[in-house]
VOTIKE-957403 format. One record per residue (C-alpha): residue in one letter; residue number from 1; x, y, z; chain. Coordinates in Angstrom, 3 decimals, padded with zeros to 6 digits. Example, Ala and Ser with C-alpha at 12.3 -4.5 7.8 and 13.67 -1.06 7.14 Angstrom:
VOTIKE-957403
[pt a 1 [012.300 -004.500 007.800] A],
[pt s 2 [013.670 -001.060 007.140] A],
end
This chain:
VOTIKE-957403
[pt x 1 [039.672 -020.968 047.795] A],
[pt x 2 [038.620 -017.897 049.448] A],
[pt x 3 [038.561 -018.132 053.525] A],
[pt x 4 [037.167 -015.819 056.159] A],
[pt x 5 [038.617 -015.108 058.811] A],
[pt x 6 [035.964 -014.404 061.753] A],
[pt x 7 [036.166 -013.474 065.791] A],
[pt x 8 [033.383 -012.671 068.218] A],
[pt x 9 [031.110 -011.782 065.718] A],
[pt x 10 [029.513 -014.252 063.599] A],
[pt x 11 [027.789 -012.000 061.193] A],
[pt x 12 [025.529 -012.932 058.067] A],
[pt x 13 [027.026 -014.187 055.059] A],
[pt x 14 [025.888 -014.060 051.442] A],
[pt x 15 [024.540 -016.585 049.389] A],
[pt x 16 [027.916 -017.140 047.623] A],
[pt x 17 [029.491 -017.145 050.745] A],
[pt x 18 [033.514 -017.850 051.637] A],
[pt x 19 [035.022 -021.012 050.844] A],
[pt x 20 [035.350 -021.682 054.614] A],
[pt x 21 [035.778 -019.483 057.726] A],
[pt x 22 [039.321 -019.325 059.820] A],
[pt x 23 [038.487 -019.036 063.209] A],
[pt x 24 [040.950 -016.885 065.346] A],
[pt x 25 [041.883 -017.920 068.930] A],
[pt x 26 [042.132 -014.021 069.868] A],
[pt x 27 [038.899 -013.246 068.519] A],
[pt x 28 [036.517 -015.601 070.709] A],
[pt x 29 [037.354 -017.347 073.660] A],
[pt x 30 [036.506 -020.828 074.115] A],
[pt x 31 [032.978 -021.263 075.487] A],
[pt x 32 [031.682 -019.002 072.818] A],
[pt x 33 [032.614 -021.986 070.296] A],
[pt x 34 [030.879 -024.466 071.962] A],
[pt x 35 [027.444 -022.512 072.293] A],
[pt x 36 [027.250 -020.679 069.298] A],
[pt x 37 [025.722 -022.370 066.004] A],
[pt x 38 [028.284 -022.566 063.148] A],
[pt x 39 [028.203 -020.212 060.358] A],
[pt x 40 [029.951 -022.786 058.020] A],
[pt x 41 [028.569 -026.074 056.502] A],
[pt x 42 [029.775 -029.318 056.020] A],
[pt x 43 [030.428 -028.232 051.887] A],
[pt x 44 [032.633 -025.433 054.037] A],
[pt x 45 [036.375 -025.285 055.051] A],
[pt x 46 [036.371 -024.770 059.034] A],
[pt x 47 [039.749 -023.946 060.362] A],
[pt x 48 [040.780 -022.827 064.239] A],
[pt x 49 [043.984 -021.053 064.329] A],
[pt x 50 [045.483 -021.770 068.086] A],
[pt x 51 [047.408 -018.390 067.173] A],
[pt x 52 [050.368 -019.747 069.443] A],
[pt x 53 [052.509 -017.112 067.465] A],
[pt x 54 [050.805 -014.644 069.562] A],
[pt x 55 [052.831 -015.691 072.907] A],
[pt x 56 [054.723 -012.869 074.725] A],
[pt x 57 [051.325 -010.502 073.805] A],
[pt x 58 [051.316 -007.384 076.210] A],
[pt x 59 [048.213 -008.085 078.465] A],
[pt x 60 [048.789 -004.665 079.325] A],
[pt x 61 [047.588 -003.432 075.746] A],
[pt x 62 [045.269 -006.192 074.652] A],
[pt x 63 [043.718 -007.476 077.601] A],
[pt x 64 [041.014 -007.922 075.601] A],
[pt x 65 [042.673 -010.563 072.788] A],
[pt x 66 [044.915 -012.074 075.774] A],
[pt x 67 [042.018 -012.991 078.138] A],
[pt x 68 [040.344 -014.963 074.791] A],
[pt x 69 [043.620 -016.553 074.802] A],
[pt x 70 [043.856 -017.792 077.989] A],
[pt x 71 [040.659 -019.366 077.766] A],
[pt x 72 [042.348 -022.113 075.637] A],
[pt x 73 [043.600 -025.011 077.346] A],
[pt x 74 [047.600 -024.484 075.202] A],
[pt x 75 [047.830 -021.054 076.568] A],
[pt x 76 [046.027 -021.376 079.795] A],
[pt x 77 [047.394 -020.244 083.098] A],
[pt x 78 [045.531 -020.034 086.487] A],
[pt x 79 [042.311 -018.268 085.626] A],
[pt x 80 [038.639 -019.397 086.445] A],
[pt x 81 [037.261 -022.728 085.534] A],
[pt x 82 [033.922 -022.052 083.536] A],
[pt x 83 [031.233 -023.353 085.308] A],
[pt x 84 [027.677 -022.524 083.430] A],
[pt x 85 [026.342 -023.983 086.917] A],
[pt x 86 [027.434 -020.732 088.607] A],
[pt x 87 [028.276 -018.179 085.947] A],
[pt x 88 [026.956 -016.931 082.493] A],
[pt x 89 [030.005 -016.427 079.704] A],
[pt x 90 [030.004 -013.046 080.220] A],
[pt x 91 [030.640 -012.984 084.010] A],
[pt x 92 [033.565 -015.476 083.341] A],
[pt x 93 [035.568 -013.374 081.103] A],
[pt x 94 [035.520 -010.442 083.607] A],
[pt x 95 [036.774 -013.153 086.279] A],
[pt x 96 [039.329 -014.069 083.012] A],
[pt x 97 [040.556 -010.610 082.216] A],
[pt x 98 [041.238 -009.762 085.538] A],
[pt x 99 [042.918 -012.879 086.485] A],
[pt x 100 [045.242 -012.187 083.110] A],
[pt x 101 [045.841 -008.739 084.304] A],
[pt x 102 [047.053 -010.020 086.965] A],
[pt x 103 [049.424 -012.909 085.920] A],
[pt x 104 [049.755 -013.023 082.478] A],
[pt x 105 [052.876 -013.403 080.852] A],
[pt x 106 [051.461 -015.342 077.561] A],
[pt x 107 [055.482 -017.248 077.461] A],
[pt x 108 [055.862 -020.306 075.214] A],
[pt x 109 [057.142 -023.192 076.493] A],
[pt x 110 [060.604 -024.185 075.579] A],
[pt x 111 [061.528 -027.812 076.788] A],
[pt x 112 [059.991 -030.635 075.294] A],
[pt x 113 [057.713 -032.375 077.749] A],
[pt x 114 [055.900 -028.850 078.234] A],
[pt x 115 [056.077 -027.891 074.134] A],
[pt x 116 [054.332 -031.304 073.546] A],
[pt x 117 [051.309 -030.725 076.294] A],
[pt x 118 [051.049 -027.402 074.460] A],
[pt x 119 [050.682 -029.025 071.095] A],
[pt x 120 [048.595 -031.981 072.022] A],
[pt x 121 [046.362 -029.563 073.556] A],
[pt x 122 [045.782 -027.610 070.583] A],
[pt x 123 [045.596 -030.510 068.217] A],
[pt x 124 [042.727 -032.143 070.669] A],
[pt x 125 [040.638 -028.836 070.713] A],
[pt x 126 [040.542 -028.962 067.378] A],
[pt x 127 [039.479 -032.365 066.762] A],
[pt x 128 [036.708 -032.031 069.444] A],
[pt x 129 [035.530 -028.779 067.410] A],
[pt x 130 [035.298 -030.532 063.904] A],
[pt x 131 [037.604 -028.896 061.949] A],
[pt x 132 [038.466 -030.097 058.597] A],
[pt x 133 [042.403 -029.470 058.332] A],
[pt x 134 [044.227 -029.218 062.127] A],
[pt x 135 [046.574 -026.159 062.166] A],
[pt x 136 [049.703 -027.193 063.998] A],
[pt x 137 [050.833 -024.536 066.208] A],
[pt x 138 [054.268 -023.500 065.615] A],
[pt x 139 [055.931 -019.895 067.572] A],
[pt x 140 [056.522 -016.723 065.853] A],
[pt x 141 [060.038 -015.926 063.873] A],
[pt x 142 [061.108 -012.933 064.135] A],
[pt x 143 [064.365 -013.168 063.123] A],
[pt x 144 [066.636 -013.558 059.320] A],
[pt x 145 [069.220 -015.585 061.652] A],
[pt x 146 [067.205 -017.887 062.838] A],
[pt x 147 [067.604 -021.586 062.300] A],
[pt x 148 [063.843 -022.336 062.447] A],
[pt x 149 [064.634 -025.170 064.912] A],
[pt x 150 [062.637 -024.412 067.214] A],
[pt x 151 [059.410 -023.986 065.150] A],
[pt x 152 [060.261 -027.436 063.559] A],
[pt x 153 [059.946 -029.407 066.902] A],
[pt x 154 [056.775 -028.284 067.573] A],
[pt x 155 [055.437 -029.254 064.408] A],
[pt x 156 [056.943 -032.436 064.437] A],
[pt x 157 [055.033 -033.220 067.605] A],
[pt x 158 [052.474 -031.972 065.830] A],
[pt x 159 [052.425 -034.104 063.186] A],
[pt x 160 [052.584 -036.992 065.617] A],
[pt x 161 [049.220 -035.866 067.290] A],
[pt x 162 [047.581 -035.462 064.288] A],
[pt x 163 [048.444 -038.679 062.724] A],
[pt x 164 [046.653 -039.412 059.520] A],
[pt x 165 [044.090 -036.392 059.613] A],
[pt x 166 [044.602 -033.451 057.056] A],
[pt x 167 [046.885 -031.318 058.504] A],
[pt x 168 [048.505 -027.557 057.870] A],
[pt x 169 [052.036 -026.832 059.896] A],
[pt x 170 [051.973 -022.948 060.756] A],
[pt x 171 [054.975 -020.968 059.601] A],
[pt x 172 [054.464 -017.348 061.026] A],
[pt x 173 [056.908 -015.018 059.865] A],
[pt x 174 [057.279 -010.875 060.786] A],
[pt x 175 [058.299 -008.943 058.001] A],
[pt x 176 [061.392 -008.659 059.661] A],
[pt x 177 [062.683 -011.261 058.807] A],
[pt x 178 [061.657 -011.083 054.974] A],
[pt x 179 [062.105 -007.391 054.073] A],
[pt x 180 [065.744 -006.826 053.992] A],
[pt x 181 [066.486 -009.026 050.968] A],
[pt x 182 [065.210 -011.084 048.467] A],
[pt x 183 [063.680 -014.714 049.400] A],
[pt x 184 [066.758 -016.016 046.848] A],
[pt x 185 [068.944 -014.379 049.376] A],
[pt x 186 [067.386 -015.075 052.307] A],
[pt x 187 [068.681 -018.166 054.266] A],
[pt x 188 [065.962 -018.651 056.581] A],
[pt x 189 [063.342 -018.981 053.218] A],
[pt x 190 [065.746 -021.491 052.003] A],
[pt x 191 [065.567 -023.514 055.061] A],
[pt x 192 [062.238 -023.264 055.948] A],
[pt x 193 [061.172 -024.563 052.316] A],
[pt x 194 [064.097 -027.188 052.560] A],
[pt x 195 [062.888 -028.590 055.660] A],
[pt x 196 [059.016 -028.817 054.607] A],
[pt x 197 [059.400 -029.791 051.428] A],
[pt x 198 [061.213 -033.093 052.536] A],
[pt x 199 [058.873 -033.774 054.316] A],
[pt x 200 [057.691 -033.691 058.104] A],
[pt x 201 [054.311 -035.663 057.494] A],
[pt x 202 [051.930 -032.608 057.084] A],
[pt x 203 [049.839 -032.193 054.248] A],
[pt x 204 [049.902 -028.208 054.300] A],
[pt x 205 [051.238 -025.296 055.170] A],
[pt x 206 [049.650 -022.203 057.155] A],
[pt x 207 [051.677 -019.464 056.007] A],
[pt x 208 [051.440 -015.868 058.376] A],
[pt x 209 [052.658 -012.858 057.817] A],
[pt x 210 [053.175 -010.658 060.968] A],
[pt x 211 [053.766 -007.036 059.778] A],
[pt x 212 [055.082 -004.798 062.350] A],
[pt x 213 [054.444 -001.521 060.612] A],
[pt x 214 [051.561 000.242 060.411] A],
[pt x 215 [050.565 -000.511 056.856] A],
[pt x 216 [047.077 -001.555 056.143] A],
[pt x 217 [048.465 -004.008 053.140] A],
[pt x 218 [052.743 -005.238 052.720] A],
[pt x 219 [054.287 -003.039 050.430] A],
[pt x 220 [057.632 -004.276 051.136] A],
[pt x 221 [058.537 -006.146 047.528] A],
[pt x 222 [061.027 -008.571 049.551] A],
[pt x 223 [057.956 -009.811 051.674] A],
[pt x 224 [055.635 -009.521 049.053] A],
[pt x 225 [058.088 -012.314 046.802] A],
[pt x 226 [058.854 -014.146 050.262] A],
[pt x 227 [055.191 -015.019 050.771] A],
[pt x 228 [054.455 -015.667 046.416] A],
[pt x 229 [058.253 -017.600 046.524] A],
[pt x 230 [056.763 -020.274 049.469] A],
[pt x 231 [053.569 -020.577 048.206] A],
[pt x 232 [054.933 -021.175 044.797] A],
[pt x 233 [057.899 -023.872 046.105] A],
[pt x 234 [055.854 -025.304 048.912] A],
[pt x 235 [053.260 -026.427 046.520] A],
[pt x 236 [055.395 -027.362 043.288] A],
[pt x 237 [058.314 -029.002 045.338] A],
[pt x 238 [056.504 -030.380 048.385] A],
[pt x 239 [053.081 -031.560 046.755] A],
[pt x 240 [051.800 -029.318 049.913] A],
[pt x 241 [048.204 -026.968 050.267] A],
[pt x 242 [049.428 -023.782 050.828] A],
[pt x 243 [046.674 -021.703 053.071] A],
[pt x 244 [048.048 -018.155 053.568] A],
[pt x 245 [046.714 -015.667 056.053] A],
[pt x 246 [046.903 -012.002 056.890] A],
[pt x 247 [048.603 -010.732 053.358] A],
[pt x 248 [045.340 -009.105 052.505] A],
[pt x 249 [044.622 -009.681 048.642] A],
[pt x 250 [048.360 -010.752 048.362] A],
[pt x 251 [046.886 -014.165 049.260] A],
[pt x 252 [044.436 -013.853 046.554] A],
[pt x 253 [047.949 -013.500 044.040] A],
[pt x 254 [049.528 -016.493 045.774] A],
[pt x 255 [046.548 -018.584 044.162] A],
[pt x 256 [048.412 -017.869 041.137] A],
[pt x 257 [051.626 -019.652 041.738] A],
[pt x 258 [050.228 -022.756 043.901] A],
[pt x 259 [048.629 -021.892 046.758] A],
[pt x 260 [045.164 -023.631 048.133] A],
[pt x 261 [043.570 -020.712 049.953] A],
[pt x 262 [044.289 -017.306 051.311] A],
[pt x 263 [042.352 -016.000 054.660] A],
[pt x 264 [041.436 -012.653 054.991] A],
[pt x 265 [038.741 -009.967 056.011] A],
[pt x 266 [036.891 -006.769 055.429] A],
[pt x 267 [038.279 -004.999 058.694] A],
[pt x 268 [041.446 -003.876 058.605] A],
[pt x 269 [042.001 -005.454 062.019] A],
[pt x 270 [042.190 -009.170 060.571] A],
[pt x 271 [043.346 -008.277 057.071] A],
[pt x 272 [046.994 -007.932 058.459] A],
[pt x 273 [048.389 -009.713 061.924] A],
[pt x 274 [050.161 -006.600 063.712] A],
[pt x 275 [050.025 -006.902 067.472] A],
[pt x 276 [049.600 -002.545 067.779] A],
[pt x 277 [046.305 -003.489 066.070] A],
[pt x 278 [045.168 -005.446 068.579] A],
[pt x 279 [045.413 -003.225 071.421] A],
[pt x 280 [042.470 -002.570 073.560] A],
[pt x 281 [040.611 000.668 072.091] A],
[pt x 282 [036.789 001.907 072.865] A],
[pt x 283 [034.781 003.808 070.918] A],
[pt x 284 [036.143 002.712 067.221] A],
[pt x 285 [034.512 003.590 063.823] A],
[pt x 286 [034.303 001.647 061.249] A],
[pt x 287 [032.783 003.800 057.723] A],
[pt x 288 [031.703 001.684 054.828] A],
[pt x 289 [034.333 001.695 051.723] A],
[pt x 290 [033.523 000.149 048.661] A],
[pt x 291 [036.042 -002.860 047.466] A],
[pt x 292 [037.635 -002.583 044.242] A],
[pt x 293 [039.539 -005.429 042.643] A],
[pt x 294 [039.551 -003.915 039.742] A],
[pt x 295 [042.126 -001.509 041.862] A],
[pt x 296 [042.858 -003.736 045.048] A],
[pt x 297 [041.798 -000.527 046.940] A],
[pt x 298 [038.619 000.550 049.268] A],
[pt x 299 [037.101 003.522 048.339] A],
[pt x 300 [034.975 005.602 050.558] A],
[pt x 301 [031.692 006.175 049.213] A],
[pt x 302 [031.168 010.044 049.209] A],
[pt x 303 [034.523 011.527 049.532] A],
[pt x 304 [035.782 008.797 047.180] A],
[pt x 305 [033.022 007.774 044.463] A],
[pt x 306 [030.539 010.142 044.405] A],
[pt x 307 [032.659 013.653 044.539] A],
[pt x 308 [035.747 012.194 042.765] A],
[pt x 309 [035.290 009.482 040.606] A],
[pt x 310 [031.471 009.400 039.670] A],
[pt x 311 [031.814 013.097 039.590] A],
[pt x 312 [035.161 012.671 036.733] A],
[pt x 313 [032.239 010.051 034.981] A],
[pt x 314 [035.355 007.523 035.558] A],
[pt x 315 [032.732 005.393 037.576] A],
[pt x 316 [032.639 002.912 034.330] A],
[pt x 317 [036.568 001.952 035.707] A],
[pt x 318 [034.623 -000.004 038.337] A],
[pt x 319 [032.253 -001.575 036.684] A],
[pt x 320 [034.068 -005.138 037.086] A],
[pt x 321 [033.424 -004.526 040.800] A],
[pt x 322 [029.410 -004.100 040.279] A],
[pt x 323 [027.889 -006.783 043.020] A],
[pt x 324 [024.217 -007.318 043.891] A],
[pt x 325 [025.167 -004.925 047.078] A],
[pt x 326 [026.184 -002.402 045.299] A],
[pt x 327 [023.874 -002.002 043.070] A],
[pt x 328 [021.911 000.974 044.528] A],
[pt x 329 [025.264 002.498 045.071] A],
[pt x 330 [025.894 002.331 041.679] A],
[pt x 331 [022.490 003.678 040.196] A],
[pt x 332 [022.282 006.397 042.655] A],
[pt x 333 [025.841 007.416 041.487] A],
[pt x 334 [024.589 006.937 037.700] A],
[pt x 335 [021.880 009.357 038.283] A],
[pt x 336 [023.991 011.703 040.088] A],
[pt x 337 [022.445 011.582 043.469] A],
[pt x 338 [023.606 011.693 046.918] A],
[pt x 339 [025.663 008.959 048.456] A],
[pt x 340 [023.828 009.982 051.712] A],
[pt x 341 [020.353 009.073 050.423] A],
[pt x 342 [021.327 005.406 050.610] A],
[pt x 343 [020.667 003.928 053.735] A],
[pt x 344 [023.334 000.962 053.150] A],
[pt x 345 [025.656 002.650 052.081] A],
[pt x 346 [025.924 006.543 053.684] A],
[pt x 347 [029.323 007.592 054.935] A],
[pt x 348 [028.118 006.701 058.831] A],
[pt x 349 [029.646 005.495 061.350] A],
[pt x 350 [029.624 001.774 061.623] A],
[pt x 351 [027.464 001.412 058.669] A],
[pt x 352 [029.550 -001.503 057.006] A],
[pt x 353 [026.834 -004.061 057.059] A],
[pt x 354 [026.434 -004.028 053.230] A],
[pt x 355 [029.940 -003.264 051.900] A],
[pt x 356 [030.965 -006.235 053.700] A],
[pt x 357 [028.802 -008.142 051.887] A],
[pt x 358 [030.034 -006.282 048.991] A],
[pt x 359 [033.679 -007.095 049.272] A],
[pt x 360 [032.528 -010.607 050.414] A],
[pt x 361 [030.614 -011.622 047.204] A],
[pt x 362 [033.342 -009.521 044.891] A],
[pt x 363 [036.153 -011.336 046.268] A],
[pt x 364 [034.382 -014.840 045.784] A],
[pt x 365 [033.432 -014.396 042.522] A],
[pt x 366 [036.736 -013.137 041.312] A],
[pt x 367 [038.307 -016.109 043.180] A],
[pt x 368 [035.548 -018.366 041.067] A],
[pt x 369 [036.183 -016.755 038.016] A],
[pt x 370 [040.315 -018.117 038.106] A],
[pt x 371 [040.781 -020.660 035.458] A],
[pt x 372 [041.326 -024.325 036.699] A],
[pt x 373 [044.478 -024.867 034.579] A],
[pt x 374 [047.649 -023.758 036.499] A],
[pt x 375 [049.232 -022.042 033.716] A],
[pt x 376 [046.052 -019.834 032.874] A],
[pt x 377 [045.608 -019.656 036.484] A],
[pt x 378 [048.916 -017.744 037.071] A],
[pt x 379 [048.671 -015.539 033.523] A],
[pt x 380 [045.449 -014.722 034.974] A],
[pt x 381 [046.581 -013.347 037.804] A],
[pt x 382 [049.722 -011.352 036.202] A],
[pt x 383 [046.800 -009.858 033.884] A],
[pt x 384 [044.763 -008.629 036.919] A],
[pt x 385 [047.861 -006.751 038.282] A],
[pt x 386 [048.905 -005.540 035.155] A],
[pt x 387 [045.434 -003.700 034.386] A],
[pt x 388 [045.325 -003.019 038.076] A],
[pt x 389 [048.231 -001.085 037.904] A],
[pt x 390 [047.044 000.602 034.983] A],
[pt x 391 [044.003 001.755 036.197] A],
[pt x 392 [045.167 003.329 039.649] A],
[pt x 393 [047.934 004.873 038.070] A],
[pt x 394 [045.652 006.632 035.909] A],
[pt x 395 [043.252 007.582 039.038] A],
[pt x 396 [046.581 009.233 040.576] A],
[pt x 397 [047.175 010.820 037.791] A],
[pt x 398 [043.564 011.938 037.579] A],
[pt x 399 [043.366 012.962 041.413] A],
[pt x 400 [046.968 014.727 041.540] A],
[pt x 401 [045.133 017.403 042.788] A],
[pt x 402 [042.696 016.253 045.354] A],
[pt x 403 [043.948 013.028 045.737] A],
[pt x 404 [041.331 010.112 046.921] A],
[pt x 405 [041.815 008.557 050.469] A],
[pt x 406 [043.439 005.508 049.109] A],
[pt x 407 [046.873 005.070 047.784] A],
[pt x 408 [047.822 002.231 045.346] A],
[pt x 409 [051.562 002.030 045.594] A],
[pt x 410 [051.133 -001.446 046.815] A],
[pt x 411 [050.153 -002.807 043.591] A],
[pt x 412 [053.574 -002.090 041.907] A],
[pt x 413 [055.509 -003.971 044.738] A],
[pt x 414 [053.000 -006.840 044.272] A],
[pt x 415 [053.614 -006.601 040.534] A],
[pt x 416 [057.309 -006.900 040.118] A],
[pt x 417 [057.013 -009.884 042.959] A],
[pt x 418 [055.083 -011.863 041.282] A],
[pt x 419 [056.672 -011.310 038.051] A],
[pt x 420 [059.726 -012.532 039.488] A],
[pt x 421 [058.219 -015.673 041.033] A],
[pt x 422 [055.442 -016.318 038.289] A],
[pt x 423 [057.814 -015.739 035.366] A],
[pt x 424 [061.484 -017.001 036.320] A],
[pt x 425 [062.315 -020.288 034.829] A],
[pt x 426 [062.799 -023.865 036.672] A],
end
């Protein structure tokens, strides 16, 4: 299954829409749930992630994400009651940020009595909200030493709140704690897949990746096998859904060896959970790119397409990637015209309506078009990074010279990871 991941803005989606939506705590505070209508259906996964791994966030930097935070009751502190008697939304939050400006510290707690209110909290907002699987909240680890004891009591409370409903136990991991080694060498992979594969009465796992470098997608082939090597044992060994989040199209491998779902997004911002990306920032721009699975790139539609590879007449290399959105893109490109003559799709600021669309209908169909049978569901997958590899290897080699805004070298890592997870034996 294909999820979205979705904040303040609840855009349009496409006929073929998602699979189901993520909500993210940071994204929206917690009034703007309750009076909003839902994007997703009852046929639709609906997920709110607490995002309790995001304790300790500067409010100095991301006032903005920490005052949505504070709005829920598991991270709340002594801001402003909403009262729609005597304030609109918008008023509130100003009281909000201001009060978390002032006394925000966004600490976990640490001894049980106060862990367990924290939980329970979470759990109950998500019952109230209708979701359809409860993500346990569990804390960040940052750390190849830890013991993961700490994460494990709060998802053994957890557990207990959530009783018999469908339920997915977070496991947030930084990169730091994956990259150094291999997962077959890593201890904490070991016990983390030990301890949830015996069983703690969930019926899932939310698996996070926090990256803390400043790298759109992981290139890191130790994370990369970490994340395939847990999706691939939690499901085989513990009979678990496997939901993964912020690995970008990584996720969309995982579905190869076991996993349920992957979550992920067209802007870079929720694509990848790095906490310099959610710092405060005015003024952003956000130019349309053009998705390419064919690739697993984004290509920009000008400087990319039209004067490099529609101009090479390479443009047939993405014709897998041909969706109903792009197909004025396409013809105009065909023809030889100007990118900038298509109102959906010129190289302007904040003109991304359509190509996220685009990369929302591409990524659904190529997540329909996986085979149901688990063995020709992960060959299938090895295939599509195969040819990927092939075919951006040969655009770098084309492009030497005026290289295209993109670079691949993620695909390789990816490759040999799941080669080593897909293909081993036992």
């Amino acid at each position: 299954m294909f999820l979205y991941n979705i904040g303040h803005r609840w855009a349009d989606y496409p006929n073929d829409a998602p699979d189901g939506f993520v909500l993210l705590a940071s994204g929206v505070n917690s009034q703007a749930i309750q009076r909003r209508d839902p994007v997703w259906t009852e046929d639709q996964v609906f997920l709110i992630d607490p995002q309790v791994y995001l304790g300790g966030l500067d409010a100095d930097d991301c006032s903005k994400k920490c005052a949505n935070l504070a709005t829920y009751p598991w991270f709340a502190g002594d801001g402003p009651d909403f009262d729609s008697g005597e304030m609109g939304i918008n008023d509130w939050m100003r009281s909000v940020k201001q009060t978390v400006g002032q006394n925000w510290s966004g600490e976990l707690p640490s001894e049980g009595g106060d862990v367990g209110d924290c939980v329970a909290a979470a759990v109950e907002y998500q019952l109230e909200a209708g979701v359809t699987h409860v993500i346990l909240p569990a804390p960040l680890c940052e750390e190849r030493s830890s013991s993961f004891q700490s994460q494990l009591q709060w998802l053994e409370l957890g557990a207990e709140y959530a009783g018999d409903r469908p339920s997915l136990a977070t496991v947030c991991l930084s990169d730091q704690a994956l990259s150094p080694v291999s997962p077959d060498e890593n201890d904490l992979v070991e016990t983390i897949a030990d301890h949830l594969t015996s069983g703690i009465g969930v019926s899932g796992v939310y698996l996070v990746v926090e990256s803390t470098v400043d790298q759109t997608r992981i290139r890191n082939a130790n994370v990369a096998e970490s994340v395939l090597y847990l999706s691939d044992v939690l499901s085989e060994h513990g009979n678990l859904d496997v939901v993964v989040n912020f690995a970008d199209m990584l996720g969309f491998a995982c579905l190869g060896v076991g996993a349920t779902a992957f979550a992920t997004d067209y802007f870079e911002t929720r694509k990848r959970l790095n906490r310099g990306a959610l710092q405060d920032r005015e003024g952003g721009r956000v130019y349309p790119k053009f998705y390419s699975h064919t690739t697993i790139a984004e290509y920009l539609p000008k400087e990319d397409m039209q004067k490099g590879i529609a101009e090479e007449h390479l443009l047939y290399l993405l014709d897998p990637d041909r969706t109903s959105y792009a197909d004025s893109l396409f013809a105009t490109l065909e023809e030889g015209g100007d990118v900038d003559t298509i109102p959906d799709w010129a190289e302007t600021p904040n003109n991304y309506t359509t190509a996220r669309l685009h990369f929302i209908q591409r990524v659904q169909a190529a997540v329909a078009a996986l085979p149901g049978d688990p063995e020709a569901r992960r060959a299938a997958v090895l295939r599509w990074l195969h040819e990927a590899e092939m075919t951006s290897a040969y655009l770098e080699q084309r492009f030497q010279e005026r290289p295209l805004s993109v670079t691949h070298d993620h695909i390789s890592a990816w490759r040999g990871a799941y080669e080593r997870i897909a293909l081993r034996e036992g």
